[in-house]
C-alpha positions as CSV (number, residue, x, y, z in Angstrom):
1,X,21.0,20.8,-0.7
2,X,22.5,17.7,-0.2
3,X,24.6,16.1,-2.8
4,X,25.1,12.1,-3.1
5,X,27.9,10.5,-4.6
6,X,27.3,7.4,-7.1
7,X,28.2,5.2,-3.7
8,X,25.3,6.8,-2.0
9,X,22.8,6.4,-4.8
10,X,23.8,2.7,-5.1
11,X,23.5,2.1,-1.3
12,X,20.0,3.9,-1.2
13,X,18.9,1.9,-4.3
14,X,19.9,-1.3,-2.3
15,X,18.2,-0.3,0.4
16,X,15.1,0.7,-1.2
17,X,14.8,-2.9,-3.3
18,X,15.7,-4.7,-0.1
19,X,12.7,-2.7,1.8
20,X,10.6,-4.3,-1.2
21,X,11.7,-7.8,-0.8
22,X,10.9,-7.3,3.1
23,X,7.4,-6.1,2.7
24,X,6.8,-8.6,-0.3
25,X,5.4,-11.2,2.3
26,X,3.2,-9.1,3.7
27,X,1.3,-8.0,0.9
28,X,0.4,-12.1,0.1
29,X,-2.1,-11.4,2.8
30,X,-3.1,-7.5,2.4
31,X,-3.3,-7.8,-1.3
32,X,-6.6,-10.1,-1.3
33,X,-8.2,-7.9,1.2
34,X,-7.7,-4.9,-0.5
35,X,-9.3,-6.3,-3.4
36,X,-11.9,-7.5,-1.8
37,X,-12.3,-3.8,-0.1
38,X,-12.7,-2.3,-3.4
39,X,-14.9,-4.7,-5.0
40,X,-17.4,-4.4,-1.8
41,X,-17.4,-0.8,-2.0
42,X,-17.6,-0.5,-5.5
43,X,-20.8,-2.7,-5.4
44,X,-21.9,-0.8,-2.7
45,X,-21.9,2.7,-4.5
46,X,-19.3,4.1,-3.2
47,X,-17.4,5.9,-5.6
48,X,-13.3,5.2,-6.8
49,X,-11.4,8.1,-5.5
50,X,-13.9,7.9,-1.4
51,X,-13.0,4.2,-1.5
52,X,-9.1,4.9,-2.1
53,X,-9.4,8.0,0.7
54,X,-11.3,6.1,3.3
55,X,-9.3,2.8,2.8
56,X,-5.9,5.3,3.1
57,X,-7.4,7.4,6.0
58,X,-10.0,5.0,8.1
59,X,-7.7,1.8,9.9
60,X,-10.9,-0.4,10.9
61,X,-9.4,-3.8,10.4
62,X,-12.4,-6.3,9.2
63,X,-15.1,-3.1,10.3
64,X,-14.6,-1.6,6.6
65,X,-16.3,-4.4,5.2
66,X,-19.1,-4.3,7.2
């Protein structure tokens, strides 16, 4: 098992929040499109929990919505 001083933890934790910041632009555009995705396939029947495991399991680009 691998210990981690207080340095470590506080490196790792500035690492993590300056992932966030980097992927922050990117969701601008996926966001909209993910709700979009659920509100189609909600309308469309398909039930909460097949709409979260296709959308995580089926990389169609613009093809899901169709």
């Amino acid at each position: 098992m691998t210990t981690h001083t207080p340095a470590e933890s506080l490196t790792n934790r500035h690492q993590f929040w300056r992932g966030v910041r980097g992927v922050l632009p990117i969701l601008l555009g996926v966001f909209p499109f993910g709700m979009i995705y659920g509100a189609l396939a909600r309308q469309s029947g398909i039930s909460v929990p097949a709409a979260q495991a296709m959308s995580s399991i089926v990389f169609a680009g613009s093809a899901q919505f169709i």
